[in-house]
DOVEX-245957 format. One record per residue (C-alpha): residue number from 0; residue in three letters; x negated, y negated, z negated. Coordinates in Angstrom, 1 decimal, decimal comma. Each point is the difference from the previous one (the first is absolute). Layout:
BEGIN
+-------+--------+--------+--------+--------+
: tilum : tormar :      x :      y :      z :
+-------+--------+--------+--------+--------+
:   NUM :    Ala :      X :      Y :      Z :
...
+-------+--------+--------+--------+--------+
***
This chain:
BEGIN
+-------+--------+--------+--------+--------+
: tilum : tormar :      x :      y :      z :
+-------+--------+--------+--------+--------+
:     0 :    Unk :    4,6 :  -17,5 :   19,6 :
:     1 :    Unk :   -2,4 :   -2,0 :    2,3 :
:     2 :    Unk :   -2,3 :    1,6 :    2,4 :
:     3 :    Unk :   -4,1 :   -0,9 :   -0,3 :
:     4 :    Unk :   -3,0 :    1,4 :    1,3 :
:     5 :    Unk :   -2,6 :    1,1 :   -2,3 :
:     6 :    Unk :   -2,7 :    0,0 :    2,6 :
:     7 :    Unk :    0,8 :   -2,6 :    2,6 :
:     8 :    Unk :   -3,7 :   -0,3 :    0,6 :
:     9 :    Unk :    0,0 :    3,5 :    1,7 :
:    10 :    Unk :    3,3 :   -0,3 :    1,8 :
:    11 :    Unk :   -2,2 :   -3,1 :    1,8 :
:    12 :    Unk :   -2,9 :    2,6 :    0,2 :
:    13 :    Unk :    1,9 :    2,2 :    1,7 :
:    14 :    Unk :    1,7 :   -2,5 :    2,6 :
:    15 :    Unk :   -3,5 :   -0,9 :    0,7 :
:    16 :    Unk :   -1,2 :    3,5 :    0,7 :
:    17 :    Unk :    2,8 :    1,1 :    2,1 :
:    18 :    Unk :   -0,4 :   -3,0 :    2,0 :
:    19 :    Unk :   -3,7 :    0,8 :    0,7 :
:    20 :    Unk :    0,6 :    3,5 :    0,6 :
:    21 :    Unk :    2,9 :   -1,0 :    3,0 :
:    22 :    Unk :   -1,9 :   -2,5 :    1,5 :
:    23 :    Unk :   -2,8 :    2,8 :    0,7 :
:    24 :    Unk :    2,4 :    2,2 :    1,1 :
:    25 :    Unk :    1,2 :   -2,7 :    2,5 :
:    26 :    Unk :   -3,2 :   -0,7 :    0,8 :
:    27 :    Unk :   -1,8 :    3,5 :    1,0 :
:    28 :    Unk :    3,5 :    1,3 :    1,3 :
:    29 :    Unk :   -0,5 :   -3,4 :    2,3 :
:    30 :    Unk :   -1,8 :    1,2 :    3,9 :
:    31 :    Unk :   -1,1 :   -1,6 :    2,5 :
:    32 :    Unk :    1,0 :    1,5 :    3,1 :
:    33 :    Unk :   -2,2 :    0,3 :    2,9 :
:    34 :    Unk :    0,5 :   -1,5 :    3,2 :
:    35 :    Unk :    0,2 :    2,3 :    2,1 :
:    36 :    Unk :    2,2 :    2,2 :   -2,3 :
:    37 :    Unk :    3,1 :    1,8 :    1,3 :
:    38 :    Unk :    3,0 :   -1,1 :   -1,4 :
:    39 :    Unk :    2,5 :    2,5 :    0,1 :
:    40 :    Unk :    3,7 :   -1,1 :   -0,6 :
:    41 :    Unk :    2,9 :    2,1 :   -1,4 :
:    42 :    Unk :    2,7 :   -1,8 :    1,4 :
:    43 :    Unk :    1,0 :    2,2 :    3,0 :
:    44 :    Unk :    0,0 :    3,3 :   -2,9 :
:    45 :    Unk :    2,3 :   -2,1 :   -2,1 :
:    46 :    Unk :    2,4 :   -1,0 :    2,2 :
:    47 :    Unk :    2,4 :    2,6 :   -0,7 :
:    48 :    Unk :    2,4 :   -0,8 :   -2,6 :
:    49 :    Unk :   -0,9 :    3,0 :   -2,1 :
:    50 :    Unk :   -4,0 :   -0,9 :    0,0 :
:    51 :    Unk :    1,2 :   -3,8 :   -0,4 :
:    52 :    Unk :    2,2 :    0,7 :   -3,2 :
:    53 :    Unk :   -2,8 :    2,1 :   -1,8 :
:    54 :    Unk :   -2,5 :   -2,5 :    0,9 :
:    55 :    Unk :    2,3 :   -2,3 :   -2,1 :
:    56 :    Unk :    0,6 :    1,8 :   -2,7 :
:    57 :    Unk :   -3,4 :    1,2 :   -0,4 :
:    58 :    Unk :   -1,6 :   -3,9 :   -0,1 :
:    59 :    Unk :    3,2 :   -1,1 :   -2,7 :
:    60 :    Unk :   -1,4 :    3,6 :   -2,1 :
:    61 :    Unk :   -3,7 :   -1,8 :    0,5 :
:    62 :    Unk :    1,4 :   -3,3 :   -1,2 :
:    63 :    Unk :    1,4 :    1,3 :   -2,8 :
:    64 :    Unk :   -2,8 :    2,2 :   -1,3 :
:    65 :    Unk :   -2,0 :   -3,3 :   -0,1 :
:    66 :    Unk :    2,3 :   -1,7 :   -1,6 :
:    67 :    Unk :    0,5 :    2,5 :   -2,8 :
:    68 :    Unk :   -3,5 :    0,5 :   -0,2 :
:    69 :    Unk :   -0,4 :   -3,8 :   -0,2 :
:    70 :    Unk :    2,2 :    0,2 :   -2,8 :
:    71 :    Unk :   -1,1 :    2,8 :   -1,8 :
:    72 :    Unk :   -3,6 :   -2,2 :   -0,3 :
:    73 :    Unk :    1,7 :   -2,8 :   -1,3 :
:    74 :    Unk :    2,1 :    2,3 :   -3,0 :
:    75 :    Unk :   -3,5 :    2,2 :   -0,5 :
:    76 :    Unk :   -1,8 :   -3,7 :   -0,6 :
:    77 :    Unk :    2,4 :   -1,2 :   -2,3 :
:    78 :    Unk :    0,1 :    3,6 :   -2,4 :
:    79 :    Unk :   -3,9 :   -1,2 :    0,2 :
:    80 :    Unk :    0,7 :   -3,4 :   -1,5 :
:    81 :    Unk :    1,8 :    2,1 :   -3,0 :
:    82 :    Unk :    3,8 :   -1,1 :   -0,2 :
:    83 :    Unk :    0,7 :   -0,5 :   -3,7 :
:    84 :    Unk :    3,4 :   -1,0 :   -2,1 :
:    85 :    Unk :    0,6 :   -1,8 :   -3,3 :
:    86 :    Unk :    1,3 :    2,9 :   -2,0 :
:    87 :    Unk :    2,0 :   -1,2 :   -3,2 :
:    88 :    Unk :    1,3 :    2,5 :   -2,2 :
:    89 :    Unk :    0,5 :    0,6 :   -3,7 :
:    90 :    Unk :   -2,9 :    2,4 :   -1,6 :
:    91 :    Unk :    1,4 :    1,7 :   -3,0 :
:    92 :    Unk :   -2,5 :    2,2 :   -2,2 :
:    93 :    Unk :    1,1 :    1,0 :   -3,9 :
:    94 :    Unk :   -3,3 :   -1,1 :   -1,8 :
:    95 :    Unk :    1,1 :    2,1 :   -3,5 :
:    96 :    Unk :   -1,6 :    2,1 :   -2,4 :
:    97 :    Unk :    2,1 :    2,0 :   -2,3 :
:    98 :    Unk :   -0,6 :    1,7 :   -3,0 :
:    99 :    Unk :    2,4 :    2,3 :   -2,1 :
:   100 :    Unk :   -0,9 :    0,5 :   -3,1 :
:   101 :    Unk :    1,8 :    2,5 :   -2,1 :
:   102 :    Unk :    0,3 :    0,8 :   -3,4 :
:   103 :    Unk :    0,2 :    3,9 :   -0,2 :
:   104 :    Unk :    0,5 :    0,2 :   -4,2 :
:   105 :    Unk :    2,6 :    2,8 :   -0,4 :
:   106 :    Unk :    3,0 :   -2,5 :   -0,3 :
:   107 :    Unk :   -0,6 :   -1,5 :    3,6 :
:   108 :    Unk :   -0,9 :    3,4 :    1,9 :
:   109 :    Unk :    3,5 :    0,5 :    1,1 :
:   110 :    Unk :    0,2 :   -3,3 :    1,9 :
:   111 :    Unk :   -3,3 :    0,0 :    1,3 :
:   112 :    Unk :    1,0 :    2,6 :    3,1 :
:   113 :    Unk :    2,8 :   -2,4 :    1,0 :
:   114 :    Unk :   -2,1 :   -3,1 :    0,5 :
:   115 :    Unk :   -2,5 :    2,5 :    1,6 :
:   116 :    Unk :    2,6 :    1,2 :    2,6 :
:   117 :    Unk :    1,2 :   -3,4 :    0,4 :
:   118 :    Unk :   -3,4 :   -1,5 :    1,2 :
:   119 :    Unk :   -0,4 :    3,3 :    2,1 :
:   120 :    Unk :    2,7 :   -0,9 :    1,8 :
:   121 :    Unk :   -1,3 :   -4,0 :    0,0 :
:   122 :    Unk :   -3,2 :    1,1 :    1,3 :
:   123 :    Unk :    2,0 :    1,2 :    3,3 :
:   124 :    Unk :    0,3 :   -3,5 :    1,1 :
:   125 :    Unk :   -3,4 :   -1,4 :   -0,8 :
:   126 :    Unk :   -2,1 :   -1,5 :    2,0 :
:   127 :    Unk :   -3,2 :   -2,1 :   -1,2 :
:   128 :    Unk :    1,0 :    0,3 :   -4,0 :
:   129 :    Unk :   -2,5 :    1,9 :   -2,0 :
:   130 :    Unk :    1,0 :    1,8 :   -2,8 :
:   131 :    Unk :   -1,7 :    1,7 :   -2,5 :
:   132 :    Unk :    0,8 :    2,0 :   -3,3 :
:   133 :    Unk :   -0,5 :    0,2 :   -3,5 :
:   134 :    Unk :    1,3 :    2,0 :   -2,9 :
:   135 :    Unk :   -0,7 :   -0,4 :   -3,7 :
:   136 :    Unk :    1,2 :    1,0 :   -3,5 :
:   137 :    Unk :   -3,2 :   -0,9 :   -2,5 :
:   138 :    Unk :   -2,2 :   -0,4 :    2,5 :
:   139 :    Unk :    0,1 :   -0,3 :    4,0 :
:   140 :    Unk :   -0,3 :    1,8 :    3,0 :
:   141 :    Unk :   -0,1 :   -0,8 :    3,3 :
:   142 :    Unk :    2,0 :    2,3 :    2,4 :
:   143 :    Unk :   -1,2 :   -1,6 :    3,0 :
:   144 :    Unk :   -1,7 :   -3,5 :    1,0 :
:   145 :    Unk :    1,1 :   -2,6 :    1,7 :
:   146 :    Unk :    0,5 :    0,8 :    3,5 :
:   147 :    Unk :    2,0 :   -0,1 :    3,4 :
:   148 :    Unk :   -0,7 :    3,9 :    0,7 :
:   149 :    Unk :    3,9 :    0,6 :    0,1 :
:   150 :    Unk :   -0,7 :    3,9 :    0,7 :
:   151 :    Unk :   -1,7 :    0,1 :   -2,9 :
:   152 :    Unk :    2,5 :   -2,5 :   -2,5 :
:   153 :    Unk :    2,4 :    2,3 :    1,4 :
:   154 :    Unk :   -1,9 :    3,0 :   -0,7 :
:   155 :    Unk :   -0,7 :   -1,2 :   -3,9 :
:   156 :    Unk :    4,1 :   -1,1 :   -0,5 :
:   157 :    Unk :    0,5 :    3,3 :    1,0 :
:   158 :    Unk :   -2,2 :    2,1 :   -2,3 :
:   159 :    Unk :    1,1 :   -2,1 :   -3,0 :
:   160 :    Unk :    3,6 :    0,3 :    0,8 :
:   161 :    Unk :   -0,3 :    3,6 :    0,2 :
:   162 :    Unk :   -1,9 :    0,1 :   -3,3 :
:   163 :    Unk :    2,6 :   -2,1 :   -1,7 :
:   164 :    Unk :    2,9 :    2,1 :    0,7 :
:   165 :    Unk :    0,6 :    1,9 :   -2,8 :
:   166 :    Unk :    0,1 :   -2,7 :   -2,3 :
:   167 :    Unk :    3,4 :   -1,4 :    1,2 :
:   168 :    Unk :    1,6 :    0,9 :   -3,5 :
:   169 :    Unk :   -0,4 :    2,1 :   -2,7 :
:   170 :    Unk :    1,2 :    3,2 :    1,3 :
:   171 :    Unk :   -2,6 :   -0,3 :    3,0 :
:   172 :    Unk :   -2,7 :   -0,5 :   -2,6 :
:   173 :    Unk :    1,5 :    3,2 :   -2,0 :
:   174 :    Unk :    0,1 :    2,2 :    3,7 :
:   175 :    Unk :   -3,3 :   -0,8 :    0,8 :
:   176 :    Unk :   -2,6 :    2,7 :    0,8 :
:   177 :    Unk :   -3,6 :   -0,2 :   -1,0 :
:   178 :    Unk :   -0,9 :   -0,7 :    3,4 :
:   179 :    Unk :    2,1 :   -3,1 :    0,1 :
:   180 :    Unk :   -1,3 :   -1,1 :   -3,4 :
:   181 :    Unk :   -3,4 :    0,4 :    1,4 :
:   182 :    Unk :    0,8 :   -2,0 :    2,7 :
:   183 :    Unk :    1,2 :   -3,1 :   -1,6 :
:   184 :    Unk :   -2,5 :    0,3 :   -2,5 :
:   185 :    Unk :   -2,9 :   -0,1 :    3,0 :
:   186 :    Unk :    1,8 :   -3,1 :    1,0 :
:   187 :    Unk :    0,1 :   -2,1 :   -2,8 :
:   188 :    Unk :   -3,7 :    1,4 :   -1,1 :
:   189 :    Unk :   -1,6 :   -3,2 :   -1,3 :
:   190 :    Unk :    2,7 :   -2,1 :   -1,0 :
:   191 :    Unk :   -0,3 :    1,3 :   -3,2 :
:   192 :    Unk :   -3,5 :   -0,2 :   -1,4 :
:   193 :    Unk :    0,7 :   -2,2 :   -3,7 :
:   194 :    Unk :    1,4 :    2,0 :   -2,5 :
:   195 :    Unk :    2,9 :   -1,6 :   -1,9 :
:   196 :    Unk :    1,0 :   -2,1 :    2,5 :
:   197 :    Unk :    2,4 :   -0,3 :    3,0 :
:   198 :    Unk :    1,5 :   -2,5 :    2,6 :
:   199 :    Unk :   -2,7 :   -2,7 :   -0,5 :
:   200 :    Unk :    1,9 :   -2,2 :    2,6 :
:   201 :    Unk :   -2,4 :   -3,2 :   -0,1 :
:   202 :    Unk :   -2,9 :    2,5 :    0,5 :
:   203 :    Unk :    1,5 :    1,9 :    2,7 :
:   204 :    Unk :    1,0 :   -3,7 :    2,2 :
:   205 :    Unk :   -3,3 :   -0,8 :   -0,1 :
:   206 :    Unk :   -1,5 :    3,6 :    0,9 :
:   207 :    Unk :    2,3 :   -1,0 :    3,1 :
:   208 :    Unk :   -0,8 :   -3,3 :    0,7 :
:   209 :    Unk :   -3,9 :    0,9 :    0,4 :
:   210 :    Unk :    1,1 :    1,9 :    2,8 :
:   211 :    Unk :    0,7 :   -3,0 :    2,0 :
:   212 :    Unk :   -2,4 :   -2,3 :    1,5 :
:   213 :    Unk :   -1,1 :   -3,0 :   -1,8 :
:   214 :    Unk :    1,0 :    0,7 :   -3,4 :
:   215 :    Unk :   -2,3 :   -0,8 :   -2,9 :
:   216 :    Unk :    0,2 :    1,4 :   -3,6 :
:   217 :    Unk :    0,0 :   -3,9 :   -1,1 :
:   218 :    Unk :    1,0 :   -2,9 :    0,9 :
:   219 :    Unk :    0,1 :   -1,4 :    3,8 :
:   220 :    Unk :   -2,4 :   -1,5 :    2,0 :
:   221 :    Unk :   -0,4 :   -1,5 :    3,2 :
:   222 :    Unk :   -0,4 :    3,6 :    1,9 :
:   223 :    Unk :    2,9 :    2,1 :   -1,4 :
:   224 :    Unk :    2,1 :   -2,7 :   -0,7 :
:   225 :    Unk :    0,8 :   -0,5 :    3,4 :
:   226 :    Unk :    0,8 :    3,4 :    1,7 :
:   227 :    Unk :    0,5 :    0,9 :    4,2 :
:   228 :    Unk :    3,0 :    2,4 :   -0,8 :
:   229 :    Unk :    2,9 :   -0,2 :   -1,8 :
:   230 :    Unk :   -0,2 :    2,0 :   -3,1 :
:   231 :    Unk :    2,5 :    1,8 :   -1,9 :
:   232 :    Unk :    0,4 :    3,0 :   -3,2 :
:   233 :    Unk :    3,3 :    1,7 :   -0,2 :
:   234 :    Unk :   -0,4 :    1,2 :   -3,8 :
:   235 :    Unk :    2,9 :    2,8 :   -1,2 :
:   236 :    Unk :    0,0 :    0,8 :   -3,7 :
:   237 :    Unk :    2,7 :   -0,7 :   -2,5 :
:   238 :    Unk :   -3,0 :   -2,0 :   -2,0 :
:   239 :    Unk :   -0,1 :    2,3 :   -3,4 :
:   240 :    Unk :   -3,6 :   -0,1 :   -1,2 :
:   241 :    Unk :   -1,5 :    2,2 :   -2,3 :
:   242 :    Unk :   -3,4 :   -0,7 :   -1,3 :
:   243 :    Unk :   -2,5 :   -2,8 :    0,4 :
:   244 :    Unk :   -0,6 :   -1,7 :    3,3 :
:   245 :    Unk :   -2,9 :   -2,0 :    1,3 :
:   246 :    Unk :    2,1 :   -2,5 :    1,9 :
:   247 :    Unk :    4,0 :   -0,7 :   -0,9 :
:   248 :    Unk :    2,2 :    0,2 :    3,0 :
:   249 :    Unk :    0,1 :   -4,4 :   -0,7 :
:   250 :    Unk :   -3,6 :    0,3 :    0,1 :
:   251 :    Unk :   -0,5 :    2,3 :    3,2 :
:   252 :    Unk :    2,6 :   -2,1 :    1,7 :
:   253 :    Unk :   -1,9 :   -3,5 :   -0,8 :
:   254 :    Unk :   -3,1 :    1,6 :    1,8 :
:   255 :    Unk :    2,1 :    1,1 :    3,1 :
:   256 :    Unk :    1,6 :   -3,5 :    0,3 :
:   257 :    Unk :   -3,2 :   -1,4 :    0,1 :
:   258 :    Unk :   -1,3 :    1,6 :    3,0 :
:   259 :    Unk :    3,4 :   -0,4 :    1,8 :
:   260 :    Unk :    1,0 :    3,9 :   -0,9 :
:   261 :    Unk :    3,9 :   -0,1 :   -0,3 :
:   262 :    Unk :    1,5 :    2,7 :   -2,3 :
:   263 :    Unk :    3,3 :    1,4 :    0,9 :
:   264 :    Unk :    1,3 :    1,8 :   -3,2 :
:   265 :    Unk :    2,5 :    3,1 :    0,5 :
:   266 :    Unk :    1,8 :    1,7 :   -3,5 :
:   267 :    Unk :   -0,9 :    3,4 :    0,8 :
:   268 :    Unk :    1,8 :    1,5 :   -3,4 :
:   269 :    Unk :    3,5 :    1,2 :   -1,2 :
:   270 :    Unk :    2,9 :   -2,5 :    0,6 :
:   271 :    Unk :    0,7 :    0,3 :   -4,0 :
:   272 :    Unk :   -3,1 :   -2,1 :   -0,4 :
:   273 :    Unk :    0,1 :   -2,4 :    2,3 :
:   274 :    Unk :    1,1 :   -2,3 :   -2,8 :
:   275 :    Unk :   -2,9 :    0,5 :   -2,4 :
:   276 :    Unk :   -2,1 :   -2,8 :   -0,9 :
:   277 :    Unk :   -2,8 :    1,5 :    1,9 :
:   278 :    Unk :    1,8 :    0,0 :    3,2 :
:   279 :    Unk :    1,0 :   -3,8 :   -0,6 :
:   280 :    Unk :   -3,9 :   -0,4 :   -0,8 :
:   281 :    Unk :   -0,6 :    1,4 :    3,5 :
:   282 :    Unk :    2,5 :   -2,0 :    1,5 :
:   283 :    Unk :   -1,2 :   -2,9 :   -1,5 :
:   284 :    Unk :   -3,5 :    0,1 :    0,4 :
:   285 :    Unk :    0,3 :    1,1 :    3,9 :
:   286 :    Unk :    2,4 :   -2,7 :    0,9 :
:   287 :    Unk :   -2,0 :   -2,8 :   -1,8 :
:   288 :    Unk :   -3,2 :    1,3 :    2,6 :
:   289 :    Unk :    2,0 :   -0,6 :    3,0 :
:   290 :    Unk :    1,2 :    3,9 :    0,4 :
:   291 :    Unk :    3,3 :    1,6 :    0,9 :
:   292 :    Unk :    1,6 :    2,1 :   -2,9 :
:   293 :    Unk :    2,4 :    2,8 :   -0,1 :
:   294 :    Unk :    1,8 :    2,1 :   -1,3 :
:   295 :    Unk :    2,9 :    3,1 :    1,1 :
:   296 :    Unk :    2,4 :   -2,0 :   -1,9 :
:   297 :    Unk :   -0,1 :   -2,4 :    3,3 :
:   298 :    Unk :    2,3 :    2,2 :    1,2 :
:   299 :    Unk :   -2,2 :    2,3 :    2,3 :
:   300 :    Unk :   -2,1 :    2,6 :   -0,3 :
:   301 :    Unk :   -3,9 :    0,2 :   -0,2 :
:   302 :    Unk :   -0,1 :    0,9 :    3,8 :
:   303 :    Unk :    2,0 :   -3,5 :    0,6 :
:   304 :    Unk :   -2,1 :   -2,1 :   -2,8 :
:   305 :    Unk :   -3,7 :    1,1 :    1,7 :
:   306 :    Unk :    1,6 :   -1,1 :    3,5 :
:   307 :    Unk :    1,3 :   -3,2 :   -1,6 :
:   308 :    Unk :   -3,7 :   -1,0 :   -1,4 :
:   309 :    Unk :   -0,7 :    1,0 :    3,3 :
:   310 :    Unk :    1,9 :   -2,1 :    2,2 :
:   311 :    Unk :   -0,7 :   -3,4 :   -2,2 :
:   312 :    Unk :   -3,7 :    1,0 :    0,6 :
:   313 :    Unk :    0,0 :    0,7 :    3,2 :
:   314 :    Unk :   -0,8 :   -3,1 :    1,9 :
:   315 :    Unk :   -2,0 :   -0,5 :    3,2 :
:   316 :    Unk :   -3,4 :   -1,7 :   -1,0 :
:   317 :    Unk :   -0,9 :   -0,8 :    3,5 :
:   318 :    Unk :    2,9 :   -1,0 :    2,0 :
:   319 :    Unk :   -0,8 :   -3,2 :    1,9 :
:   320 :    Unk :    0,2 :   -0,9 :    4,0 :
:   321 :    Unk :   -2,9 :    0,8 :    1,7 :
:   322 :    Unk :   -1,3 :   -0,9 :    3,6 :
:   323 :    Unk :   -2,7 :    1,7 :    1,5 :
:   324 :    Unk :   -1,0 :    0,1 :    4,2 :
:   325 :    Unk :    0,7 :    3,0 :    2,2 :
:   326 :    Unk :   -0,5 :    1,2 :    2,7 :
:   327 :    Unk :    2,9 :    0,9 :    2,4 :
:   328 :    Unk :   -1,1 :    1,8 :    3,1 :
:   329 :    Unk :    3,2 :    1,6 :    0,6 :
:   330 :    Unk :    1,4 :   -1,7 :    2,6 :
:   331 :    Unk :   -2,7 :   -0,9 :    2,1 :
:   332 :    Unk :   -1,2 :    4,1 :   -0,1 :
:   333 :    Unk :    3,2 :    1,2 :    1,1 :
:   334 :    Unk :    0,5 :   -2,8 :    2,5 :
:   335 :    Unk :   -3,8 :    0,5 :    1,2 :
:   336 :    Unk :    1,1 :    4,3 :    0,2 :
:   337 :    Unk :    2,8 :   -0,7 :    1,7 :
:   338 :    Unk :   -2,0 :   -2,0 :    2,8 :
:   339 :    Unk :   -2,7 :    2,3 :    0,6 :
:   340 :    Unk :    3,2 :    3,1 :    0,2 :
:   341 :    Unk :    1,1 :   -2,2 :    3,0 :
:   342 :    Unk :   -3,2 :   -0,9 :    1,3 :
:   343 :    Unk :   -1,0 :    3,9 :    0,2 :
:   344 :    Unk :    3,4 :    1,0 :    1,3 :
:   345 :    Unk :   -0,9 :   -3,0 :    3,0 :
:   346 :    Unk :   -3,7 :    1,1 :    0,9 :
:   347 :    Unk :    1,4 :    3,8 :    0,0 :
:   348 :    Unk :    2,8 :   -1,1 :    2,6 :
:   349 :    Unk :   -2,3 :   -2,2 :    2,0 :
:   350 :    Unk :   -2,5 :    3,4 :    0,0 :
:   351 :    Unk :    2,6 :    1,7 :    1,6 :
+-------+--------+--------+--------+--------+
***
């Protein structure tokens, strides 16, 4: 990387000055001696070789002390002219807001905690993603909003994994206490506000979707058509509705793809079903919008499809070479200490 000056102006400056200020010195240091002035000599006193070899080596210490102090003026006007350096590195920043929207009707519950505990562990390794939350059955509610608070995503994942634990199977539904009951039933509280109807998917996508920036209950326009951050909804249900919806998951899905929302659609239900009609629907109607679908018959388990959407979504946004200046003192400080440790250690032995 190539050396400049930021401020040669005031490495000139300084020449200048430190010119001016030695010619002074020269100049009032300078006498005039009178003539009739005695003029002692200390030839005879330094005739012996003793006196004669500390006489030397005290002028060579002199010498040197101006030379390092000569030296040390030069190195203290050039950290005043501001060395700098090109730096050119790559600047990487994730620029991605996440949503997970989950469908918590009583046929999804059970896989609900595993792509919980999955993006728990996913939210380890974060670092500039913002993720928010979103749960829904008839109607929606959101867990937490869309942020980058990772102590507090963490804290959320947490508390809902907990409160989904005894809905694994059937006989953890059976051993439950009334506490537990309690507990999951405070935690889905307002997902289920329409009677006679459950799993509205298309409703629930878009009770999602306005969580992220830029989305519009419409169609696009010029300002949320075009969005800063990449933006994504991980959606887990197994896409059984029951009742009527305000928006079909097609429908839902059109709106997202218009303000560049991409929908990544995970079968959240029993294996036995994954080859119903409305899981092809699902399939269908995610794929055709530009999302990832899948399903446990992919050969892995939930855990393994959420890190799968994952990964294929996980791109750097801002990734691109970037120069900026620097500066880059190092050197000429340490070489400038190491003068003035000499320089001291000279004046002290000339003192003595």
């Amino acid at each position: 990387m190539m050396l400049s000056w930021q401020w040669p102006w005031a490495a000139l400056a300084g020449v200048l000055i430190a010119a001016a200020i030695i010619l002074l010195f020269v100049a009032f240091s300078r006498r005039v001696k009178p003539a009739d002035e005695a003029v002692f000599s200390l030839d005879d006193d330094l005739n012996t070789e003793h006196a004669s070899r500390l006489f030397r080596q005290w002028r060579a210490l002199g010498r040197l002390a101006v030379v390092l102090l000569v030296i040390a003026l030069v190195l203290a006007i050039a950290l005043v002219a501001r060395p700098s350096q090109v730096d050119s590195s790559d600047e990487r920043a994730s620029s991605r807001d996440i949503v997970l929207c989950l469908d918590v009707s009583g046929s999804t519950l059970p896989y609900d905690r595993e792509v919980i505990d999955t993006y728990l562990e996913l939210v380890k390794h974060f670092e500039g993603e913002r993720i928010g939350m979103s749960i829904f059955n008839s109607t929606s509610r959101t867990v937490f909003p869309l942020t980058d608070d990772y102590e507090l995503v963490t804290e959320q994942l947490t508390a809902a994994s907990k409160a989904l634990k005894g809905v694994q199977t059937q006989d953890d539904i059976d051993k439950m206490s009334d506490a537990q009951y309690q507990k999951i039933a405070d935690w889905l509280e307002g997902t289920q506000n329409r009677k006679d109807a459950t799993s509205l998917i298309g409703d629930g996508v878009v009770s999602c979707a306005a969580m992220l920036p830029g989305f519009a209950y419409g169609a696009a326009n010029e300002t949320n058509a075009k969005r800063q951050r990449a933006a994504s909804i991980v959606l887990a249900t197994d896409n059984i509705v029951s009742g009527q919806e305000t928006y079909s998951l097609t429908e839902a899905l059109d709106l997202t793809e218009q303000t560049m929302i991409t929908v990544d659609g995970l079968y959240s239900g029993p294996k036995t079903s994954e080859s119903d009609q409305t899981t092809a629907d699902m399939k269908s109607a995610i794929e055709a919008h530009g999302g990832v679908f899948l399903t446990q018959s992919d050969g892995a388990s939930v855990n393994e499809l959420v890190r799968d959407i994952q990964s294929r979504r996980d791109t750097e946004s801002d990734n691109q070479s970037k120069a900026s200046m620097t500066d880059a003192p190092g050197l000429w400080v340490l070489a400038l200490a190491v003068i003035l440790i000499i320089w001291i250690a000279c004046t002290w032995r000339l003192r003595r």
